[in-house]
Backbone bond lengths (Angstrom), bond angles and torsions (degrees), N, CA, C in turn:
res aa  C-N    CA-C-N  psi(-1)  N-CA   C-N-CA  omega(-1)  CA-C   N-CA-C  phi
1 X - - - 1.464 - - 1.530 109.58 -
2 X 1.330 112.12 130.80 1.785 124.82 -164.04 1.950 84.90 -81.11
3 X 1.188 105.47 -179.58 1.614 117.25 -160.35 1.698 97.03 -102.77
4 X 0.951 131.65 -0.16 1.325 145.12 167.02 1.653 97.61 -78.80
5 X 1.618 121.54 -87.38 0.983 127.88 137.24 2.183 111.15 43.99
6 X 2.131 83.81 -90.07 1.024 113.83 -140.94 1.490 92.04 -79.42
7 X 1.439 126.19 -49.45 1.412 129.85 135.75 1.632 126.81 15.20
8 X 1.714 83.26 -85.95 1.187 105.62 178.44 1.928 127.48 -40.72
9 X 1.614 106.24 -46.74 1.360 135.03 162.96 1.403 107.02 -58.38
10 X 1.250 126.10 -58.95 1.391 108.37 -176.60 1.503 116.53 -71.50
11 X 1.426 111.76 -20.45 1.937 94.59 -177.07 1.789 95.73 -78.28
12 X 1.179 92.13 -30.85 1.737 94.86 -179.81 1.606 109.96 -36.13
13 X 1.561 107.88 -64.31 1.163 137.81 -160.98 1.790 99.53 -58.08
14 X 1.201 103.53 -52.55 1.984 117.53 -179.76 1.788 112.61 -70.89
15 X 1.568 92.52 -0.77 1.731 86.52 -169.31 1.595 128.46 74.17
16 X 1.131 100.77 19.67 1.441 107.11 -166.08 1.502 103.33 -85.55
17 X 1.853 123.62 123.58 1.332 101.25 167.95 1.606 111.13 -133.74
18 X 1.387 97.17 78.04 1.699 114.81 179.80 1.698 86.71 -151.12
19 X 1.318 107.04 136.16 1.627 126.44 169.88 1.270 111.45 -50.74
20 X 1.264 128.49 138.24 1.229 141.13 172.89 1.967 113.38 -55.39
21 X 1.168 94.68 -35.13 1.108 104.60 172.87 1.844 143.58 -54.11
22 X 1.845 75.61 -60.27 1.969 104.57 154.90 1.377 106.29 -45.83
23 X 1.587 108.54 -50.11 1.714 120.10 -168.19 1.518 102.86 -58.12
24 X 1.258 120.20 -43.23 1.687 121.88 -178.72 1.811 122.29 -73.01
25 X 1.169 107.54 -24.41 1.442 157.06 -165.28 1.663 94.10 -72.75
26 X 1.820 88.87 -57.86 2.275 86.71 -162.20 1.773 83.55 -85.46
27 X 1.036 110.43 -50.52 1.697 100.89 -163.42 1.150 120.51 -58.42
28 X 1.776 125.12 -18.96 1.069 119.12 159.06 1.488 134.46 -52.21
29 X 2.231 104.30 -42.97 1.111 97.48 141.63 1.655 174.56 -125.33
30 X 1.366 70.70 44.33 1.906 106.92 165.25 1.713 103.29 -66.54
31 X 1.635 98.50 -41.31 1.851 90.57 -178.07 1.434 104.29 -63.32
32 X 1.335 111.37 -56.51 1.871 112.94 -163.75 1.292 99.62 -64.55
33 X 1.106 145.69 -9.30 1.511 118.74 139.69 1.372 135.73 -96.52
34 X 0.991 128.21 4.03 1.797 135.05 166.76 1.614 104.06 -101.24
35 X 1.521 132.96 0.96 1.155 112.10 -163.72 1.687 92.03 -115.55
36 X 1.631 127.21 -17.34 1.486 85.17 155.23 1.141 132.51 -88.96
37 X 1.595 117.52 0.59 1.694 85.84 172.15 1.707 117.39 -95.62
38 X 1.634 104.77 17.50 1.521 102.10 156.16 1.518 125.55 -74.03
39 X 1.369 122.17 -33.99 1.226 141.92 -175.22 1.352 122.10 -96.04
40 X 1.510 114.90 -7.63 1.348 108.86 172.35 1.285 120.27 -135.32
41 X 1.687 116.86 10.17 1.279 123.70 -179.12 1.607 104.17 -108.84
42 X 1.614 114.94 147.35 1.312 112.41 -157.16 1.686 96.72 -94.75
43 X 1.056 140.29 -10.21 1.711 141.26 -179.67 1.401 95.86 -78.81
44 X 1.276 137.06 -23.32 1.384 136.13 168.55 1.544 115.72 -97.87
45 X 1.447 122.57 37.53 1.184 115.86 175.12 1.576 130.24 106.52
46 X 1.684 97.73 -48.22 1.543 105.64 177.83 1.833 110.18 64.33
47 X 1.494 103.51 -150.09 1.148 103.22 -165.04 1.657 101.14 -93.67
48 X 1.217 121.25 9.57 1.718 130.40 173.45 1.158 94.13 -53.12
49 X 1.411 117.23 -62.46 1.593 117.09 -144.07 1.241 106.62 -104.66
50 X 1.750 101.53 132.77 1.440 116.12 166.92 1.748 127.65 -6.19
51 X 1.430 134.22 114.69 1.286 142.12 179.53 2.071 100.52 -50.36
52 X 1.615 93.40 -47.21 1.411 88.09 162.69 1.380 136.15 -66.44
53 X 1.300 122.96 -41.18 1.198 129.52 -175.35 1.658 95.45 -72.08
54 X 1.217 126.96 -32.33 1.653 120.69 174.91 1.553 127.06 -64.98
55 X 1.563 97.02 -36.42 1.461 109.27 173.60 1.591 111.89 -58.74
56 X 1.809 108.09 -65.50 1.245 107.76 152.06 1.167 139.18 -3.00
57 X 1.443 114.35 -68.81 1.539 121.85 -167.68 1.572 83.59 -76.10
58 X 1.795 142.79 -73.92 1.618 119.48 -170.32 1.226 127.07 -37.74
59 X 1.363 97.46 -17.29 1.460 105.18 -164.70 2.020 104.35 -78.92
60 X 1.170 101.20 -43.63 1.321 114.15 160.22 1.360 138.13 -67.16
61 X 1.479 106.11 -23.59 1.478 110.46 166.72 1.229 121.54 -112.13
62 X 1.818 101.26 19.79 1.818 115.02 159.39 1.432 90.00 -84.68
63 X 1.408 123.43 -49.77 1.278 98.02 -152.36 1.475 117.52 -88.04
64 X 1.218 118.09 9.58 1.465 140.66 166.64 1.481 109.87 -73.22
65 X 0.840 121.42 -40.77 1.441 156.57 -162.36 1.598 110.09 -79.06
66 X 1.566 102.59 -48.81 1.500 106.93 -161.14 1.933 102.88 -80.56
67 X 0.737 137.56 -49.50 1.367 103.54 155.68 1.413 140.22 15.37
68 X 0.956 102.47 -39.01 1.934 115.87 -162.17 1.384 86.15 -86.84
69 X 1.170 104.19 -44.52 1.602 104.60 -154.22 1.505 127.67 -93.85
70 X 1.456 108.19 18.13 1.142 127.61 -177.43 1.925 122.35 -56.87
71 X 1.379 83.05 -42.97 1.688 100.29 172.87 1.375 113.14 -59.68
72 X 1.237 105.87 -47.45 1.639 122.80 -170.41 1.356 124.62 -72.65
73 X 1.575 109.45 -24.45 1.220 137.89 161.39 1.749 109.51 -30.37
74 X 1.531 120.67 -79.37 1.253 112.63 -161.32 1.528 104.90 -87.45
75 X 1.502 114.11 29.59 1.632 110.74 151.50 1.396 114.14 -113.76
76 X 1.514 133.33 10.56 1.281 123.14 146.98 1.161 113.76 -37.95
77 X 1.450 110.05 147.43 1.464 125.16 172.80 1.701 101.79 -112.59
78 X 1.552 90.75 141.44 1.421 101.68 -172.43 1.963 105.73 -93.59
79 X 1.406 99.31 -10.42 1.971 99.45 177.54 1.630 109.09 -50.89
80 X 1.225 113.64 124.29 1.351 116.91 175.58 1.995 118.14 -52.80
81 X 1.223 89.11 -17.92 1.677 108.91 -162.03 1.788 97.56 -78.18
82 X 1.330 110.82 -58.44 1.009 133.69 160.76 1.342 130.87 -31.36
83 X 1.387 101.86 -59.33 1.594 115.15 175.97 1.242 126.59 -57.95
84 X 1.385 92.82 -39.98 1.607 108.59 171.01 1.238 128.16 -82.08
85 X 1.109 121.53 -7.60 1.661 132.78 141.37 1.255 124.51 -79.47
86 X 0.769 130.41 -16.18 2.122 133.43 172.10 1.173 91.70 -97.67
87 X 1.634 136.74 -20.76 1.447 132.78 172.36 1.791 111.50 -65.42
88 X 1.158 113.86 -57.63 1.278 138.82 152.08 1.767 107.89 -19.69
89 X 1.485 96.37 -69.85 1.610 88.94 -156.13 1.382 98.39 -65.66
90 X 1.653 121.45 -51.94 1.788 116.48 176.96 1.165 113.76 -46.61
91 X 1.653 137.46 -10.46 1.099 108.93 167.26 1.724 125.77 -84.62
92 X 1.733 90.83 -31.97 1.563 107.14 155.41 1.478 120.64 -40.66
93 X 1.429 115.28 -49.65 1.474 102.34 179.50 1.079 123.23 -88.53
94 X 1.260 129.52 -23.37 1.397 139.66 151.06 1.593 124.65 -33.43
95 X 1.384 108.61 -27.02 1.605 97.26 -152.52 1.884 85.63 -130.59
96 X 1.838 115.71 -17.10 1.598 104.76 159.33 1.872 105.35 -86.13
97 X 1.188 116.75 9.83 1.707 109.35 -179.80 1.921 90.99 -111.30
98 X 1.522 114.25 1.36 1.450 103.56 166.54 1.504 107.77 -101.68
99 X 1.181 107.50 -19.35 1.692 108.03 -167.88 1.755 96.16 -53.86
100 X 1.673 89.22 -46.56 1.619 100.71 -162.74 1.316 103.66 -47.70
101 X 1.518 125.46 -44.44 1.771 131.18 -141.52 1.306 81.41 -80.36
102 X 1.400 124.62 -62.22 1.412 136.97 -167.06 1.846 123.69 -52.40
103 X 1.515 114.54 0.41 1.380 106.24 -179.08 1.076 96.47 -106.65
104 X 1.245 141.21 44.99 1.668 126.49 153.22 1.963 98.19 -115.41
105 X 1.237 109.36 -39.02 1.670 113.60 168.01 1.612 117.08 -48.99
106 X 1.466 104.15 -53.19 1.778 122.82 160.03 1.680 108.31 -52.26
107 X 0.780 126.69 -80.06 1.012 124.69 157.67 1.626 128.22 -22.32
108 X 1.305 143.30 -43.35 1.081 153.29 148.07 1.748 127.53 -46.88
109 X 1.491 102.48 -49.00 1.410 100.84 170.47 1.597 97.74 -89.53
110 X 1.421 135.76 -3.13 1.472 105.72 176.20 1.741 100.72 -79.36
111 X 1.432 117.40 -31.05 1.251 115.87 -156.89 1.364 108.82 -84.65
112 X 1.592 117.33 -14.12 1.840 130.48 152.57 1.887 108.66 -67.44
113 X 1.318 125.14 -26.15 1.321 132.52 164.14 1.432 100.73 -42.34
114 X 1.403 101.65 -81.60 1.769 130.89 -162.79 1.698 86.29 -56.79
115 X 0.996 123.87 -75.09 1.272 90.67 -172.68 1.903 144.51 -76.13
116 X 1.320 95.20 10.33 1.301 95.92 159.80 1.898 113.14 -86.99
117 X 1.286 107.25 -23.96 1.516 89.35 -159.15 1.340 95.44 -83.80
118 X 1.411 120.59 -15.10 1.532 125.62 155.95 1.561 124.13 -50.28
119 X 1.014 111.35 -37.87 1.780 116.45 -168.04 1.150 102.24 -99.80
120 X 1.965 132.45 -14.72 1.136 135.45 -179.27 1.270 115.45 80.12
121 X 1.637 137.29 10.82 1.063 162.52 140.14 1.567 135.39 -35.67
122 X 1.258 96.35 -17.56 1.365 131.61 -144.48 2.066 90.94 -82.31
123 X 0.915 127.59 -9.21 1.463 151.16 174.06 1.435 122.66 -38.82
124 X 1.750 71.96 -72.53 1.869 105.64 -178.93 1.604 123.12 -72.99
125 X 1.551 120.60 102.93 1.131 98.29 -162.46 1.757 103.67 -117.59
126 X 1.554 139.23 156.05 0.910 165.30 127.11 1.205 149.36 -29.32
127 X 1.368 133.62 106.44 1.156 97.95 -166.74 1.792 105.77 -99.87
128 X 1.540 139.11 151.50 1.181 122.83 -177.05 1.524 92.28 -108.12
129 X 0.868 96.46 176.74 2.181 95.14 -168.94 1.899 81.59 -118.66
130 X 1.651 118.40 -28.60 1.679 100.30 -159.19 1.876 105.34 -76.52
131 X 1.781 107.48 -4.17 1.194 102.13 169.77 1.365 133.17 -132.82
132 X 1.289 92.35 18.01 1.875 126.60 162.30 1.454 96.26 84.36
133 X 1.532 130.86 -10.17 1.606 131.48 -167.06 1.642 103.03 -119.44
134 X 1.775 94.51 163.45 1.683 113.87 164.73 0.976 117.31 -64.44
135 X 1.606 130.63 127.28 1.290 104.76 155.63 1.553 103.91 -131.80
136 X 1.453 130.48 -159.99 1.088 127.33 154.90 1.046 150.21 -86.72
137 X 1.662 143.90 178.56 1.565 122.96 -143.03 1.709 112.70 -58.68
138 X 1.476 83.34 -64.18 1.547 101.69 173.27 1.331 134.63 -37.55
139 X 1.353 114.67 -44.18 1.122 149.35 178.06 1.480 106.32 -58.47
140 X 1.074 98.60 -47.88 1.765 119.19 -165.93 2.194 93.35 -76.34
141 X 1.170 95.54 -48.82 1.762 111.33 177.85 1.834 105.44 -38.08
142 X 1.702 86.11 -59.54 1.368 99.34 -160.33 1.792 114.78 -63.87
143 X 0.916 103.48 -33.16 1.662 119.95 -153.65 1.891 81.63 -86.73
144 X 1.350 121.71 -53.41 1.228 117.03 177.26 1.685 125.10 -53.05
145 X 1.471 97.83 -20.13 1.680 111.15 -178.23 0.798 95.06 -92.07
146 X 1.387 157.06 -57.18 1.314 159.97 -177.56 1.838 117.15 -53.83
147 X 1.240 113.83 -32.74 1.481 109.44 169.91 1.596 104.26 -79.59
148 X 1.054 109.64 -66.34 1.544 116.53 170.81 1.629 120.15 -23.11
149 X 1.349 109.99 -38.78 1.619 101.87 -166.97 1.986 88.07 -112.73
150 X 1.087 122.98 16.86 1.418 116.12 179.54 1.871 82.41 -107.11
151 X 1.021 131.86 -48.48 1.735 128.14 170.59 1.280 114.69 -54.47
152 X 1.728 117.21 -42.71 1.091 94.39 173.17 1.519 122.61 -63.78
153 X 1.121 112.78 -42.53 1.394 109.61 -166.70 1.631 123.42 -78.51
154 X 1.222 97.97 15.21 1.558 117.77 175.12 1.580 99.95 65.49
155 X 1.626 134.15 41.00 1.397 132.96 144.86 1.497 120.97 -46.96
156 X 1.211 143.02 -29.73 1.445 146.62 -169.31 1.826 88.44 -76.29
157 X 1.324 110.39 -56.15 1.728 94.48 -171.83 1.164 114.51 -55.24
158 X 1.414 113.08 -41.06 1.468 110.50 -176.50 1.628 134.64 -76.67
159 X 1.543 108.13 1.62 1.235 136.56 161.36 1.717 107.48 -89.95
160 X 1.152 113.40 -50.38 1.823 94.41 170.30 1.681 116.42 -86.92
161 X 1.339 105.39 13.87 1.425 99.97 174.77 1.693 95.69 -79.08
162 X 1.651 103.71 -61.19 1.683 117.39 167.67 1.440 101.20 -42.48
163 X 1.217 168.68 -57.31 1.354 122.99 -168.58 1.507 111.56 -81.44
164 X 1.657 125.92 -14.53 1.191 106.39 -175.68 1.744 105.19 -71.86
165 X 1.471 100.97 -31.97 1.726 96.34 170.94 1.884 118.34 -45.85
166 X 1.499 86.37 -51.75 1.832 74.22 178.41 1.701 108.18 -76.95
167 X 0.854 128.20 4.30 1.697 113.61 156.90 1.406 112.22 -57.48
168 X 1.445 97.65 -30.45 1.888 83.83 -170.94 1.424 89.64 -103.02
169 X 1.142 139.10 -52.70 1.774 109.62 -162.60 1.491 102.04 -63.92
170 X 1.283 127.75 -29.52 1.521 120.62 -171.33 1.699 112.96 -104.49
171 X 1.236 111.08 74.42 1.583 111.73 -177.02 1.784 116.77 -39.25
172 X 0.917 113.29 160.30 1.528 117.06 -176.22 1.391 120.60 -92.52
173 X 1.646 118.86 -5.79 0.981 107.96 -172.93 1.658 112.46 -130.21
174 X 1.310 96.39 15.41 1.624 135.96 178.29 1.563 113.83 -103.79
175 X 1.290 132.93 125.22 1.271 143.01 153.72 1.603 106.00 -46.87
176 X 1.746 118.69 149.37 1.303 118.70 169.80 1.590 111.51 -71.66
177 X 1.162 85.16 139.82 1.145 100.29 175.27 1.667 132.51 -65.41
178 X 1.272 102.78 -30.03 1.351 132.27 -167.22 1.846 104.81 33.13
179 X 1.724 103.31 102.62 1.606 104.87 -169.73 1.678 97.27 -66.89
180 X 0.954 119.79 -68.98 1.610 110.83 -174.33 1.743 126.83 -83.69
181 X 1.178 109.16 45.39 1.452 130.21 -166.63 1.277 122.88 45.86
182 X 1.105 132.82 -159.59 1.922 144.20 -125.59 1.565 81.89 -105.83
183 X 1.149 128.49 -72.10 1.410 151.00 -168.72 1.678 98.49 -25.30
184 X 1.232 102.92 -87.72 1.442 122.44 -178.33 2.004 126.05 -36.10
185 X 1.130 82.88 -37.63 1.725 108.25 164.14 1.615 115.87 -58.82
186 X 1.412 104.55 -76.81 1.507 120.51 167.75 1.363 106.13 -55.39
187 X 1.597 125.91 -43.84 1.682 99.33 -172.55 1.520 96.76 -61.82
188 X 1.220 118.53 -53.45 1.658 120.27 -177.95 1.547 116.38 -22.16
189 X 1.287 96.98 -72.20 1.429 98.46 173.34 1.661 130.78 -17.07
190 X 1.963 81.23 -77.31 1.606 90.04 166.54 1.269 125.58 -60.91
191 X 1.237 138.32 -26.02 1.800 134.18 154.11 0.846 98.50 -36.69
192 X 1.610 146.47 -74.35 1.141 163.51 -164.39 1.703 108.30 -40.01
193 X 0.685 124.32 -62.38 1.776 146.16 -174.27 1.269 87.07 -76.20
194 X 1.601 145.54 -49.67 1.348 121.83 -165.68 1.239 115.41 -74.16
195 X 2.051 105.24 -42.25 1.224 103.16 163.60 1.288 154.78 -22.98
196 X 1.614 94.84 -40.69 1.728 103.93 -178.84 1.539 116.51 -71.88
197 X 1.187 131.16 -29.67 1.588 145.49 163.88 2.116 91.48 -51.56
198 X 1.337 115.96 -53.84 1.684 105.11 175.48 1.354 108.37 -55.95
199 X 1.063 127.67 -67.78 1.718 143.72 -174.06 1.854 94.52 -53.70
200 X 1.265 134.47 -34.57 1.472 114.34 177.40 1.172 117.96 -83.56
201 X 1.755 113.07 -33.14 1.598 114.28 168.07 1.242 109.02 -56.54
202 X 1.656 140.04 -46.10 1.258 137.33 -170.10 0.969 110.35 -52.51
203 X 1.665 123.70 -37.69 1.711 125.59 -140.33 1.528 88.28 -88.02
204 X 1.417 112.71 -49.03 1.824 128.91 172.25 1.018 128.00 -54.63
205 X 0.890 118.34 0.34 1.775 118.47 -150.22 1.505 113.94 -87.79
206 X 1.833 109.75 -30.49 1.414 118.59 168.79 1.752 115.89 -70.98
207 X 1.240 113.29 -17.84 1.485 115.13 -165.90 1.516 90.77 -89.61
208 X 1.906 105.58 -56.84 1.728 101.67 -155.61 2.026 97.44 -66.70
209 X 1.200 103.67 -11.48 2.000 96.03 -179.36 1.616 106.25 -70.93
210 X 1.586 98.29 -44.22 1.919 100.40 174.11 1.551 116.16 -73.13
211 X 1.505 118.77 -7.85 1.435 101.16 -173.81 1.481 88.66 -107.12
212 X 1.683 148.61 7.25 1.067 143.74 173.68 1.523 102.91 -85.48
213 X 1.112 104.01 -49.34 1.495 119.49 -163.57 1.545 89.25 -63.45
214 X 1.495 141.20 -33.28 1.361 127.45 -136.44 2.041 81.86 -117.53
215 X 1.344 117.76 -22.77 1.363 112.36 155.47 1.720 124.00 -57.25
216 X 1.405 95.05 -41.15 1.338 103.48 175.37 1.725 128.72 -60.43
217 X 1.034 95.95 -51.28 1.512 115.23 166.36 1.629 122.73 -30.59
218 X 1.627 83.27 -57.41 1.427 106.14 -172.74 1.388 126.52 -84.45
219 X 1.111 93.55 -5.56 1.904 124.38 178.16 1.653 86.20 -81.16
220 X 0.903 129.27 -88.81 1.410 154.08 159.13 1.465 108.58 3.63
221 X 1.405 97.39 -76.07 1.487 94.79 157.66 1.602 146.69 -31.47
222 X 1.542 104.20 -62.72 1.124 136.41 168.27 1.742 101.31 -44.80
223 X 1.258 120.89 -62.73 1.238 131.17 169.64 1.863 110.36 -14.23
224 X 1.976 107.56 -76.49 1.067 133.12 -158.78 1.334 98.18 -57.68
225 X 1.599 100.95 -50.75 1.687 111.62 -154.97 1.623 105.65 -138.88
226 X 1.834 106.84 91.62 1.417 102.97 -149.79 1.729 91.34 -95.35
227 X 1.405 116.17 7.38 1.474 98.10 167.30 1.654 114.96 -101.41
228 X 1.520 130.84 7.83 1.608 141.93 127.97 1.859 101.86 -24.38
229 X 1.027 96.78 109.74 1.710 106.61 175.21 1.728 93.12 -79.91
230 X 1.201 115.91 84.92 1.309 99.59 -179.60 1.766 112.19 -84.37
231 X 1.279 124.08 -34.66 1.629 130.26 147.54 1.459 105.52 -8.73
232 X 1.352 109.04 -74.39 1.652 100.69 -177.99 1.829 136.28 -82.19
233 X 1.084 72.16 -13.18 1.518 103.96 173.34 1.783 117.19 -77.40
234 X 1.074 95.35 -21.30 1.666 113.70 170.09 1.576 104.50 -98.43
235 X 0.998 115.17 -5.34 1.550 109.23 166.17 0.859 135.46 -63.18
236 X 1.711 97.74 -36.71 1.465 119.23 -175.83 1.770 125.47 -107.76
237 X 1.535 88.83 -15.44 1.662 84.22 175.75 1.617 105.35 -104.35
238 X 1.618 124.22 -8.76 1.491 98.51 -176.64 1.282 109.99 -80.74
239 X 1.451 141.92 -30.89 1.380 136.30 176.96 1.490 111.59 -57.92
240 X 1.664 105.46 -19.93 1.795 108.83 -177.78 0.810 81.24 -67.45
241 X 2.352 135.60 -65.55 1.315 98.48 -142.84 1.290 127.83 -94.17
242 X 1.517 111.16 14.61 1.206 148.61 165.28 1.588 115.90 -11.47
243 X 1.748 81.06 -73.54 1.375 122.77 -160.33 1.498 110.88 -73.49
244 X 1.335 97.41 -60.56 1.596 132.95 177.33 1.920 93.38 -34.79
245 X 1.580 123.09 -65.89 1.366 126.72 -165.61 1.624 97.69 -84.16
246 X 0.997 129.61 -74.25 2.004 102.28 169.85 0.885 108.99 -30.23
247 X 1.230 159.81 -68.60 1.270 128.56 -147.44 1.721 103.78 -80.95
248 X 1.016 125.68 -16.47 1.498 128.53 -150.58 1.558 79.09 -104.32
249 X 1.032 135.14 -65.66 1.700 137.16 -173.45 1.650 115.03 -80.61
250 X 1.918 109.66 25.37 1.178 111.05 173.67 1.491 122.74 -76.49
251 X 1.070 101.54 -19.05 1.748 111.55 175.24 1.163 116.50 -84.91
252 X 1.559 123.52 -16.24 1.669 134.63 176.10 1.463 93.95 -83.46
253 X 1.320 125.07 -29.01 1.307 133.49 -166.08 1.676 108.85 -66.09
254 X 1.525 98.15 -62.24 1.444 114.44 -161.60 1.574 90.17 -76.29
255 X 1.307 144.70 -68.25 1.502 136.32 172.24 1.743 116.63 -16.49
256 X 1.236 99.87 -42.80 1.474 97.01 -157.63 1.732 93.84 -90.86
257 X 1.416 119.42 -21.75 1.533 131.82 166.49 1.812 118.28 -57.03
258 X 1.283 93.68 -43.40 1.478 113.83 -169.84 2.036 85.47 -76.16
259 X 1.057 113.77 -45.93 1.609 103.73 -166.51 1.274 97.03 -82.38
260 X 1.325 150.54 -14.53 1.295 141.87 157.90 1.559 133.87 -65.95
261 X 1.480 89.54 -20.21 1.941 106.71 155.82 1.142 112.03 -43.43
262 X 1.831 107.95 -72.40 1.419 131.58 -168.33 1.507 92.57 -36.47
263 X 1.643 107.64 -85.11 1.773 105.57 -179.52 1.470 121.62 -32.09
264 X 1.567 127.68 -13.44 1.726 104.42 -167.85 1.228 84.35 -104.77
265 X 1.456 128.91 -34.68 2.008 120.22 178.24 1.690 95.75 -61.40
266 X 1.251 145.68 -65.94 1.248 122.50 -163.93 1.773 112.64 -57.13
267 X 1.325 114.05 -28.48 1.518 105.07 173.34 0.978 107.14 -59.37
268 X 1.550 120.71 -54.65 1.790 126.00 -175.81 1.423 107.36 -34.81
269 X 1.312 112.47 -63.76 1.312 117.17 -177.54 1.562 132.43 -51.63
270 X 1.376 97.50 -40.88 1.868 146.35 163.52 1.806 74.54 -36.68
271 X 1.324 124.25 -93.56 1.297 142.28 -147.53 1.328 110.51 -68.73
272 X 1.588 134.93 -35.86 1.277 130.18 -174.00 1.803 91.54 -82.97
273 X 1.029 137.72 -20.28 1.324 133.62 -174.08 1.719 101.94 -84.93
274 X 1.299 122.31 -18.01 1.373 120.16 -172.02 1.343 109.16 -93.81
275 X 1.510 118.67 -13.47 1.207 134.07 -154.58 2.274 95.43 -120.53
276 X 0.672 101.63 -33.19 1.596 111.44 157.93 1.245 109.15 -36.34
């Protein structure tokens, strides 16, 4: 008996009556949409972790996954022409349902940016392994607080709960639908992307008010007593007061972090409903 054959006998044997093929067909694209936000979101690892050990884990939360898709299964199309266009679009939705997850992390290292080039800090750079690049101290602070309290609070489930939801409004072997047309989608988007510049000013907003105020001062100073090197003299006290207001405005920090979740799951949702 040829291995087709042998195939054949075992789905027989399991009751299975969808082609083995279709079966390889949907899970392929069940992967191209769950596998970028394994590979490009930093609460899942980022670029730290092994390409294998990442595949792995989609590979495991396809088949967690595939369930849903059982129905949908024997309407794969086997046209090569075809395939490669529903290949296409799951990667499209896959990687605009990561943009979404990903602007509060974006958001986090921009608002560790802003405040280094504020404190003059901005020098010292880092390397983070969860986003394969340098960045700066703060930056490096922020983005680390921000994965940390999105795990704690069990955000990762509630991001693969949302794509198993769009398995079912967005079939796999169906083009989006887009319920309220093309327009509305794309403006979304771009809300989305502008947003994160709002969500980094928020996260900053206690540091860049103390490092204005502590420019000011020193402006001021300089004024009274213009032989006060205040230039260098700001070298040393804005990273003091840097420090001093993060840590002191870390709980204004993480509150206003935790309520910026809420906002990126209703976009998520915002977006798999536009894409329906």
């Amino acid at each position: 008996m040829d291995l087709q054959g042998v195939l054949a006998e075992v789905r027989n044997q399991l009751g299975l009556q969808t082609d083995l093929t279709q079966v390889m067909l949907a899970f392929a694209l069940l992967m191209g949409r769950i596998l970028p936000v394994i590979m490009l979101t930093p609460f899942l690892g980022g670029e730290s972790v092994p390409s294998e050990v990442k595949l792995g884990l989609g590979v495991l939360m396809g088949l967690i996954l595939y369930p849903l898709l059982i129905a949908q299964t024997q309407d794969i199309p086997v046209s090569p022409l075809i395939f490669i266009a529903l290949m296409l679009k799951e990667l499209f939705i896959g990687l605009s349902l990561t943009m979404v997850v990903n602007i509060i992390f974006d958001a986090a290292n921009v608002a560790g940016g802003l405040i280094d080039v504020m404190s003059g800090t901005n020098q010292a750079q880092l390397m983070v392994p969860s986003i394969g690049s340098q960045v700066s101290l703060f930056a490096n602070l922020n983005l680390q607080l921000t994965t940390v309290t999105f795990l704690t609070l069990g955000g990762h489930h509630l991001v693969i709960g949302a794509f198993a939801e769009s398995l079912a409004v967005i079939r796999l072997d169906q083009l989006p639908h887009f319920s309220s047309g093309f327009w509305p989608f794309f403006d979304t988007i771009i809300r989305i992307a502008g947003d994160m510049l709002r969500i980094a000013l928020a996260i900053s907003s206690p540091v860049l008010l103390a490092t204005f105020l502590t420019d000011l001062a020193l402006g001021m100073i300089n004024r009274v007593a213009p032989q006060v090197q205040v230039f260098f003299v700001a070298m040393q006290i804005k990273p003091a007061v840097t420090i001093l207001i993060m840590f002191t405005a870390m709980h204004l920090i993480l509150n206003r972090t935790v309520d910026e979740f809420g906002v990126m799951f209703r976009w998520l949702k915002l977006t798999i409903h536009l894409l329906s």
